[in-house]
C-alpha positions as CSV (number, residue, x, y, z in Angstrom):
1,X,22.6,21.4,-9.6
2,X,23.4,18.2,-8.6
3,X,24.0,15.4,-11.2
4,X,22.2,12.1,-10.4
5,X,23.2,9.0,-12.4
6,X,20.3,5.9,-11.6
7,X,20.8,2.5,-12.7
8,X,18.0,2.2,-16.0
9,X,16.8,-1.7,-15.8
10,X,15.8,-0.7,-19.0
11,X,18.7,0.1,-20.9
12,X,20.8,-2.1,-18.5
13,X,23.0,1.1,-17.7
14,X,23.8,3.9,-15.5
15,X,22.1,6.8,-16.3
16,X,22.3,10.9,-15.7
17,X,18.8,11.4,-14.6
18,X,17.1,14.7,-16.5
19,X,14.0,14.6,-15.4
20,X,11.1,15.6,-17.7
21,X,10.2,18.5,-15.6
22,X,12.3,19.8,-12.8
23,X,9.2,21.2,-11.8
24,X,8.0,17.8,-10.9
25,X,9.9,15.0,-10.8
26,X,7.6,12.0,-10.8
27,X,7.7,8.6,-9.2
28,X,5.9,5.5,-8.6
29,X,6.8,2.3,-6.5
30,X,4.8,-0.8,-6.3
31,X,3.0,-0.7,-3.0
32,X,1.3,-3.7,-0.5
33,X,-1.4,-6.3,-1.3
34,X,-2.9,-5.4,2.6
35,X,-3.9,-8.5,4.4
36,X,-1.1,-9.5,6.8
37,X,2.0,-7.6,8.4
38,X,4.7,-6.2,6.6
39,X,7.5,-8.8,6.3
40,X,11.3,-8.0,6.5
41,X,11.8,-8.2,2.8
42,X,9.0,-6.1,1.9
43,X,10.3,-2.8,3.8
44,X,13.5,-3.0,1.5
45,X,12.1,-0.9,-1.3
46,X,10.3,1.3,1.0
47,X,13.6,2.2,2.6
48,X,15.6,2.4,-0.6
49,X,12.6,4.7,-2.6
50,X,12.7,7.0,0.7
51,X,15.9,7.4,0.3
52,X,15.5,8.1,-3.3
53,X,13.0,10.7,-2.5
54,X,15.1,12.3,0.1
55,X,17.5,13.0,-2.7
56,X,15.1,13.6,-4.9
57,X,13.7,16.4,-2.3
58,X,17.3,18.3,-1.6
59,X,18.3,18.6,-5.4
60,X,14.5,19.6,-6.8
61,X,13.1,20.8,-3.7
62,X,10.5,19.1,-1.7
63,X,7.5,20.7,-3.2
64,X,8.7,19.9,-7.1
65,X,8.8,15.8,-6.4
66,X,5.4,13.7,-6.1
67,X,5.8,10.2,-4.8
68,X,3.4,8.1,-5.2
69,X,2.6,4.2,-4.1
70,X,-0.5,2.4,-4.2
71,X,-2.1,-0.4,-2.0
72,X,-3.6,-3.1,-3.4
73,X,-7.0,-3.8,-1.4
74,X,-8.5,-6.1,-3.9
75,X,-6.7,-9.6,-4.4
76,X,-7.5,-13.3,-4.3
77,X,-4.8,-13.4,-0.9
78,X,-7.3,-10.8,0.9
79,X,-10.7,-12.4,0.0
80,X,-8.9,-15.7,1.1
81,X,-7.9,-14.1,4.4
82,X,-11.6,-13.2,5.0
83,X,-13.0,-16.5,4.6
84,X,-10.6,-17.9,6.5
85,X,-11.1,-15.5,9.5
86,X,-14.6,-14.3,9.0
87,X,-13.5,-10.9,9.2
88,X,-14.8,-8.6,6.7
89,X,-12.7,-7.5,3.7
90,X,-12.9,-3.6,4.6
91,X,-11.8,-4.1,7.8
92,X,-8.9,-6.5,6.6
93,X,-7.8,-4.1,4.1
94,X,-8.1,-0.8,6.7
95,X,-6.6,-2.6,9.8
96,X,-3.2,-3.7,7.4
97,X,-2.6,-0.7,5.7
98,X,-2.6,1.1,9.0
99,X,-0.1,-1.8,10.4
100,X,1.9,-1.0,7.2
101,X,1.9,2.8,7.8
102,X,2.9,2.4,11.6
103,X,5.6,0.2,10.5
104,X,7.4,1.7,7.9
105,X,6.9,4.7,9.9
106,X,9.1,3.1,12.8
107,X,11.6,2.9,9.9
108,X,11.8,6.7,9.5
109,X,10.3,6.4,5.9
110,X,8.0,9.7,4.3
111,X,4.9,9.1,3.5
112,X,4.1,8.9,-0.5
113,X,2.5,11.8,-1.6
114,X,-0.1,9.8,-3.0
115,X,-0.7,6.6,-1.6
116,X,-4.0,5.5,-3.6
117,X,-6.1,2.3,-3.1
118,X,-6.7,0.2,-6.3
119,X,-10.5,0.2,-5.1
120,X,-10.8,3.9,-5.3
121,X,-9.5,3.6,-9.7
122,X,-11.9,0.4,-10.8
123,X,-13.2,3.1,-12.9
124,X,-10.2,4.2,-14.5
125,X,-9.2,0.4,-14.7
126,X,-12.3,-0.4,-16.7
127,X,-11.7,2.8,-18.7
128,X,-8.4,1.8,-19.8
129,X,-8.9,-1.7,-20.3
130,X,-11.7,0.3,-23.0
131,X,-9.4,1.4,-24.8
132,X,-7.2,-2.0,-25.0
133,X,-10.3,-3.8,-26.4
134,X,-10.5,-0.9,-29.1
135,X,-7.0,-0.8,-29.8
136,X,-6.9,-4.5,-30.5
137,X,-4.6,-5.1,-27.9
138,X,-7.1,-6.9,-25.5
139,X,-10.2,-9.3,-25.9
140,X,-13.7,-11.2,-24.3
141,X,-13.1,-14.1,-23.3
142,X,-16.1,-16.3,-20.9
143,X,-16.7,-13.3,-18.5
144,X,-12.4,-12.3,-18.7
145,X,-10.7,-9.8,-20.3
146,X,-7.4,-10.5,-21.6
147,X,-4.3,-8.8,-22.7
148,X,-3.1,-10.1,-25.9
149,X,0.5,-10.5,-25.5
150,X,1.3,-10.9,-29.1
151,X,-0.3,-7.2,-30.0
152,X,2.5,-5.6,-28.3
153,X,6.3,-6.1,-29.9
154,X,8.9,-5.6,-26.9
155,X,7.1,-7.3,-24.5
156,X,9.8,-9.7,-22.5
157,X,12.4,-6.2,-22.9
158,X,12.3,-5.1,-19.8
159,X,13.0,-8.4,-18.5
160,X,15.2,-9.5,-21.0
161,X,13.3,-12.5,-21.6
162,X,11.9,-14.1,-24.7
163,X,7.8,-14.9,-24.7
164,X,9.1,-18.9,-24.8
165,X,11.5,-18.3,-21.8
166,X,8.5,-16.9,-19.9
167,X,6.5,-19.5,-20.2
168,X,8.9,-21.7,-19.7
169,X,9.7,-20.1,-16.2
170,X,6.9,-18.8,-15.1
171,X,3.5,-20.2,-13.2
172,X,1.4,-19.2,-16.3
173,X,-2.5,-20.0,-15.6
174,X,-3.4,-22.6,-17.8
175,X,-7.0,-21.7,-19.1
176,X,-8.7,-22.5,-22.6
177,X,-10.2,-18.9,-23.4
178,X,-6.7,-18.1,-23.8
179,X,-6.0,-17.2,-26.9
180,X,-1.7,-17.6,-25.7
181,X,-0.7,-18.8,-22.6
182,X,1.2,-15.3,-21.5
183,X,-1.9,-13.6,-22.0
184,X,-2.8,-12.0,-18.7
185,X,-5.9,-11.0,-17.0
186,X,-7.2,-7.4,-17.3
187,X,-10.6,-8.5,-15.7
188,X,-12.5,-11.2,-14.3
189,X,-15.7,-12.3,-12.7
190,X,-16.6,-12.3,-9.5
191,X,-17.9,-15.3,-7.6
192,X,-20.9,-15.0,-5.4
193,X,-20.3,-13.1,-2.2
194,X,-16.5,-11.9,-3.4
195,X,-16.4,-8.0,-4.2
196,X,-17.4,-7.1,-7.9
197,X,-18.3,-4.0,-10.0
198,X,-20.2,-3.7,-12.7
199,X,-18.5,-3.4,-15.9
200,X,-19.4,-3.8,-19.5
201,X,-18.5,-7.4,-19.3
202,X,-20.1,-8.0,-16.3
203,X,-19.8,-7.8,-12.0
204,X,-16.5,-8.6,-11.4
205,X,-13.2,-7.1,-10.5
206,X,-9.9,-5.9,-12.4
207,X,-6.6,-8.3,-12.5
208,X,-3.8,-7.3,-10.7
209,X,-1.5,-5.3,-12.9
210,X,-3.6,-2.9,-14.9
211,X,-4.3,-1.3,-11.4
212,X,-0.6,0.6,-11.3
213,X,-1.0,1.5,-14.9
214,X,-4.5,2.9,-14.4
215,X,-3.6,4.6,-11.2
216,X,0.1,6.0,-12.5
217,X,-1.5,7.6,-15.3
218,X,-4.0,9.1,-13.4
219,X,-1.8,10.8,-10.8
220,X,1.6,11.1,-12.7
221,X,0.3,11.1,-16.2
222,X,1.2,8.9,-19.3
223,X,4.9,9.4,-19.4
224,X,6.8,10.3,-15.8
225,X,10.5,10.1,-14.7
226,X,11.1,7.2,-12.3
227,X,8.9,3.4,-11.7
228,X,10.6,1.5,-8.9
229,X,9.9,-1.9,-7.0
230,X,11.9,-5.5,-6.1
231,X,13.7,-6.8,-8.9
232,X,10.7,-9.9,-8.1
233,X,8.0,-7.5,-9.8
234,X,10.2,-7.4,-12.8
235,X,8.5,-9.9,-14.3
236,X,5.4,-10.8,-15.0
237,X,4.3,-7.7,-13.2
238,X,6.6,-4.3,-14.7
239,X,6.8,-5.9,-17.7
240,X,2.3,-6.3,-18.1
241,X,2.6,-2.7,-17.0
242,X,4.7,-1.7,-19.8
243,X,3.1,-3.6,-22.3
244,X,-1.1,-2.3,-21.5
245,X,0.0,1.3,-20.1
246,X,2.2,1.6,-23.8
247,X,-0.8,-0.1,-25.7
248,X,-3.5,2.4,-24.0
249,X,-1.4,5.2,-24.6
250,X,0.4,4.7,-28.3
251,X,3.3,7.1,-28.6
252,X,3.5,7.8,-24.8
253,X,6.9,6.5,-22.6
254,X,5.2,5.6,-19.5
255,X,7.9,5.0,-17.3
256,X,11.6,6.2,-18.0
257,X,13.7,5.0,-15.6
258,X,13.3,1.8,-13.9
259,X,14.5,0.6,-10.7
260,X,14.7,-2.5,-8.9
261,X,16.4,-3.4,-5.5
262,X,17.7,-6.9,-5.1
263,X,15.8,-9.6,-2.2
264,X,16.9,-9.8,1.1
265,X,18.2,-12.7,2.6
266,X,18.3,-13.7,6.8
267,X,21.8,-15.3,8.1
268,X,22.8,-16.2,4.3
269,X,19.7,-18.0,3.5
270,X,16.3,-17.1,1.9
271,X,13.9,-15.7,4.5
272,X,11.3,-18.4,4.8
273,X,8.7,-20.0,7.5
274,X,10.3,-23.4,6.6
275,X,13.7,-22.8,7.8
276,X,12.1,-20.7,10.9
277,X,14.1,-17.5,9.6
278,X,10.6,-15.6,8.3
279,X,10.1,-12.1,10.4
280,X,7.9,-9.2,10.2
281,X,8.8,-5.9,10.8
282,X,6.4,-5.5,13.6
283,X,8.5,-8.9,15.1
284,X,11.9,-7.3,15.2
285,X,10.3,-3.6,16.3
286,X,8.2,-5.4,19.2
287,X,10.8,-8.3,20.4
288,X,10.0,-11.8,19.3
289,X,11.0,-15.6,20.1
290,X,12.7,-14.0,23.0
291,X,14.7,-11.6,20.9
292,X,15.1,-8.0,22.3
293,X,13.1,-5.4,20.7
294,X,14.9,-4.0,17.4
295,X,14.1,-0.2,17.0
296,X,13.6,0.9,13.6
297,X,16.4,3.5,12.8
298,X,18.7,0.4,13.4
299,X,16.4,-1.5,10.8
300,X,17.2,1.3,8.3
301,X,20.9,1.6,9.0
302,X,21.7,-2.2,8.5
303,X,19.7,-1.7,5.0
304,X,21.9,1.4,3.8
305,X,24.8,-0.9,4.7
306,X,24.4,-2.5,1.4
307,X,23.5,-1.2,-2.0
308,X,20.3,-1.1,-3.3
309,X,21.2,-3.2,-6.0
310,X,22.9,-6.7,-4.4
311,X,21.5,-9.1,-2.3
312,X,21.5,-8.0,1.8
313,X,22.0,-10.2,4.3
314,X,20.4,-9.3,7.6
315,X,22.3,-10.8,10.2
316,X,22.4,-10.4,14.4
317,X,26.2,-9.5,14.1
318,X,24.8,-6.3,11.2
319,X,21.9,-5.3,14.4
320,X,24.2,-5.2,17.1
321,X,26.9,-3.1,15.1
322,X,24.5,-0.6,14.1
323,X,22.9,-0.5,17.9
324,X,26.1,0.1,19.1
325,X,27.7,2.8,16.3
326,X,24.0,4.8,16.4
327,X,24.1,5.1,20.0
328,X,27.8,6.3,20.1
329,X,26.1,8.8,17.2
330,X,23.3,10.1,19.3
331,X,25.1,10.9,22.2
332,X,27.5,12.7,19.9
333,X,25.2,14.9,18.3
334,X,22.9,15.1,21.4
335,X,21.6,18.8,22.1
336,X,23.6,20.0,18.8
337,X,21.9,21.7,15.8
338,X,22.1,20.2,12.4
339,X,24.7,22.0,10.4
340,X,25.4,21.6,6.8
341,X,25.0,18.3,4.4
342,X,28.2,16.7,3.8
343,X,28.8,17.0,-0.4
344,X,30.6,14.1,0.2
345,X,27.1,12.9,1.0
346,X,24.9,13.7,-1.2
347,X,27.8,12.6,-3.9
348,X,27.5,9.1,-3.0
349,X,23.4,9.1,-3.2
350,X,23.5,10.5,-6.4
351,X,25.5,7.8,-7.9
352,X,23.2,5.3,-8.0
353,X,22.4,5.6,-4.3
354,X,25.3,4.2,-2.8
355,X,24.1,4.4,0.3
356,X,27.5,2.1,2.2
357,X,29.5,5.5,0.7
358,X,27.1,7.6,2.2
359,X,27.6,5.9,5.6
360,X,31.4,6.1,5.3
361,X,31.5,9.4,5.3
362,X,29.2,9.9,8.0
363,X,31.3,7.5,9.9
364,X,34.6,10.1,9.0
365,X,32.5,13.1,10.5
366,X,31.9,11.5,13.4
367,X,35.6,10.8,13.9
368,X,36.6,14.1,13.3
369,X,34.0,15.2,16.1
370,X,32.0,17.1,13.3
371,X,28.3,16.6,15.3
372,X,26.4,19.4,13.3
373,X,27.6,18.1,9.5
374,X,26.6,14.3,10.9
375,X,23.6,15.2,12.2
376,X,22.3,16.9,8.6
377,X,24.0,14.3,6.5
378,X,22.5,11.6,8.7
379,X,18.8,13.5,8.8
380,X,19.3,13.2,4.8
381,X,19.4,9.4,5.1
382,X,16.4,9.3,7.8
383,X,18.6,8.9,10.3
384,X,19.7,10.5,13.9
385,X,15.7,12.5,13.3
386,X,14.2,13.4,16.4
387,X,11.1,11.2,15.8
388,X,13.6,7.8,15.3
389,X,15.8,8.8,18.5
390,X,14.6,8.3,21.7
391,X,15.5,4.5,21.9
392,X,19.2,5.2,22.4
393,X,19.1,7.7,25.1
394,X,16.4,5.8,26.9
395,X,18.2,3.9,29.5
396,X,20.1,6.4,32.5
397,X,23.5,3.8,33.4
398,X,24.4,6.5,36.0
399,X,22.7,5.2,38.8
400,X,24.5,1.5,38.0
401,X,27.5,3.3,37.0
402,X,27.8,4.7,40.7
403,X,26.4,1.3,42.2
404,X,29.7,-0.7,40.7
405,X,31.9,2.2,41.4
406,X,30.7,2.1,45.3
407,X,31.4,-1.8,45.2
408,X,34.8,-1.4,44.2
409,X,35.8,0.4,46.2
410,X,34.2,-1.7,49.2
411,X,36.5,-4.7,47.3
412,X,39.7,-3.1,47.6
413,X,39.5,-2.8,51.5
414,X,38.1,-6.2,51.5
415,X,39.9,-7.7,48.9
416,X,36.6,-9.4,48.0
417,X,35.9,-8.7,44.2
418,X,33.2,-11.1,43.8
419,X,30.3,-8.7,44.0
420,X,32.4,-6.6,41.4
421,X,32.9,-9.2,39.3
422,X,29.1,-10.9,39.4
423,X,27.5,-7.3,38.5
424,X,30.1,-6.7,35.3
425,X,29.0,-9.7,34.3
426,X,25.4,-9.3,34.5
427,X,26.1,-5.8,32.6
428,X,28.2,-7.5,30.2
429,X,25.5,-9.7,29.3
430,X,23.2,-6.9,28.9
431,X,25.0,-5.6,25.9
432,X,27.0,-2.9,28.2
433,X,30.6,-2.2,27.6
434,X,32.4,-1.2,31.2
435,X,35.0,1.1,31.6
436,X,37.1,1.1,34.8
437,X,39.4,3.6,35.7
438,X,41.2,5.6,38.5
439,X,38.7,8.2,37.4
440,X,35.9,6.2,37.9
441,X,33.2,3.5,36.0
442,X,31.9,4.4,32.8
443,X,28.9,2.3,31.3
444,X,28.4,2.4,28.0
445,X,25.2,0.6,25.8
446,X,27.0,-1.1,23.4
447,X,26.3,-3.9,21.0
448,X,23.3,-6.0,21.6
449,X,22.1,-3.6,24.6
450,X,19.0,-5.0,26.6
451,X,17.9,-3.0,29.0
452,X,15.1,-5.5,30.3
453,X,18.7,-7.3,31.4
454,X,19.5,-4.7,33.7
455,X,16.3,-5.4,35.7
456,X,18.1,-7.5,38.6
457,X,20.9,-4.7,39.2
């Protein structure tokens, strides 16, 4: 079998990855708080953790690996979003997880196995925050429930942060119920007209991180193989996980290997509304500010350009490279059957998912004309699939192709290249490279292809 070595946040280290039971290999990723679109940043980890579970899925088998990633649909942003709209939570929640879905969909990501909503667990949430209270690990406080931070040794580990560096660096919530300022909410009340349940402390509604606790031991258990998310969750959110989910559960691991992938950044700077750089997915999918449309497979090949684990950089020079090298790909593989995955392949995934070796190698089988091992090692990656595809074989050149090749040769007898030269420009500008021969005129989309360009020929 195939030997996968994962970087452990954990144990700061790379790591040969044994699973607890090859039977069923377990994962969890933080999913979306649902009340807006899906920004660029946020479909990182959903492309790296598909990745992940494609690998996962050729080594194990894909019926002996269960995904899961949750959606929160309770959270001060949504109810803010409602009042702000007047649109009702339910239909908030619904409409955006459906957006997310449709988008990361576009990217040629899986769905999760499980993709449970943190609404659908407040009873397992009040359940486990139970047995915190019990355990002395949690307390009443004015309608709250707390975690008491100083009931639970390692916390800061995961992190590698002191309790004093935390507070020193994080937004803690200043309140006086607080027994410390790192404790953290397990449970609050509800205001009037905000959604509640009833608990044994009252109507109200669970804090943010003892949802992925309550939910991962539900459908993965108290000890599985694999927690991922953004190295931004690491803390306060991984490490509150660790602390309650190891607190409910005495003698239990919870999560063994952790993951993070590093934030992405737009043109070398932090993707932000200030600086006018701040994109969703749906933006670059659809066309926006007069941008072509970007299709998704050429969203999740500039990702795999970079490991998981440094900082990418998404850039117009990275899109139009990968346009141009994924159409060259298509038409190479176009009406061939996949063959066999390159080793060389699935080699580079299972270090540590190094997904720029990956793409190196399926750049060398494409120059050695190998179509059927491209198209399987590239349908390993989520890429060159037939549900991804049809945006680079969507535009016929042959008709201009024939057009320019007719007005050449009315130049040479009238020695009037004009025309000639006016249309290869306008083709040029579209993103289409031209090829002029004795043979003939070959058009070819290259980088930066817009067809809506071509319009006027």
């Amino acid at each position: 079998m195939v030997e996968i070595k994962l970087y452990n946040t954990a144990t700061r280290s790379k790591e040969v990855f044994v699973p607890l039971d090859p039977g069923n290999v377990r994962m969890y990723v933080c999913g979306p708080t649902v009340y807006d679109r899906a920004h660029l940043g946020n479909a990182r980890p959903v492309v790296v953790f598909d990745v992940l579970y494609r690998l996962l899925r050729h080594v194990y088998g894909p019926e002996h690996v269960t995904y899961v990633r949750n959606f929160t649909d309770v959270d001060d942003k949504i109810i803010a979003r409602a009042e702000e709209s007047g649109v009702p939570i339910d239909e908030i929640t619904s409409t955006t997880m459906q957006w997310y879905l449709d988008d990361m969909h576009a990217l040629g990501a899986l769905d999760p196995d499980e993709m449970p909503r943190a609404t659908q667990h407040i009873g397992d949430m009040i359940e486990m925050i139970e047995e915190l209270i019990a355990g002395g690990h949690a307390y009443v406080a004015e309608g709250h429930v707390l975690f008491a931070v100083d009931s639970y040794a390692d916390y800061g580990k995961l992190s590698g942060r002191s309790v004093d560096d935390m507070i020193a660096g994080a937004r803690v919530e200043v309140a006086p119920y607080k027994k410390n300022p790192m404790d953290f909410v397990l449970w609050k009340p509800s205001k009037p007209g905000e959604p509640g349940w009833d608990s044994p402390w009252g109507r109200g509604r669970p804090g943010w991180h003892i949802e992925c606790s309550a939910m991962s031991y539900e459908l993965l258990g108290e000890t599985f193989d694999i927690h991922g998310g953004g190295n931004d969750l690491q803390f306060p959110h991984h490490e509150n996980e660790i602390a309650q989910s190891k607190c409910a559960h005495p003698g239990a691991g919870f999560a063994r290997y952790w993951l993070h992938n590093e934030m992405l950044q737009v043109e070398g700077k932090k993707m932000s509304k200030s600086l006018g750089n701040f994109f969703t997915v749906h933006d670059l999918l659809a066309g926006h500010d007069g941008e072509p449309p970007v299709p998704g497979e050429v969203i999740r090949f500039v990702f795999m350009g970079t490991h998981y684990r440094k900082p990418m950089d998404w850039t117009a020079k990275k899109r139009q490279e990968a346009e141009a090298v994924l159409r060259k790909w298509h038409a190479l593989v176009d009406g061939v059957g996949p063959g066999e995955v390159s080793p060389a392949v699935v080699a580079a995934l299972a270090d540590d998912l190094n997904t720029p070796g990956a793409v190196a190698e399926l750049h060398r089988l494409a120059s050695t004309g190998d179509a059927a091992g491209l198209k399987a090692s590239a349908q390993l990656l989520g890429l060159l699939t037939e549900e991804l595809g049809g945006w680079a074989d969507a535009v016929d050149l042959t008709a201009l192709a024939e057009k320019l090749a007719g007005a050449r040769a009315e130049a040479m007898a009238s020695k009037d290249f004009s025309a000639v030269d006016a249309m290869k420009a306008a083709l040029v500008a579209a993103g289409v490279e031209v090829r002029m021969s004795k043979d003939g005129v070959e058009l070819v989309p290259g980088a930066g292809f817009d067809p809506a360009k071509l319009e006027g020929l």
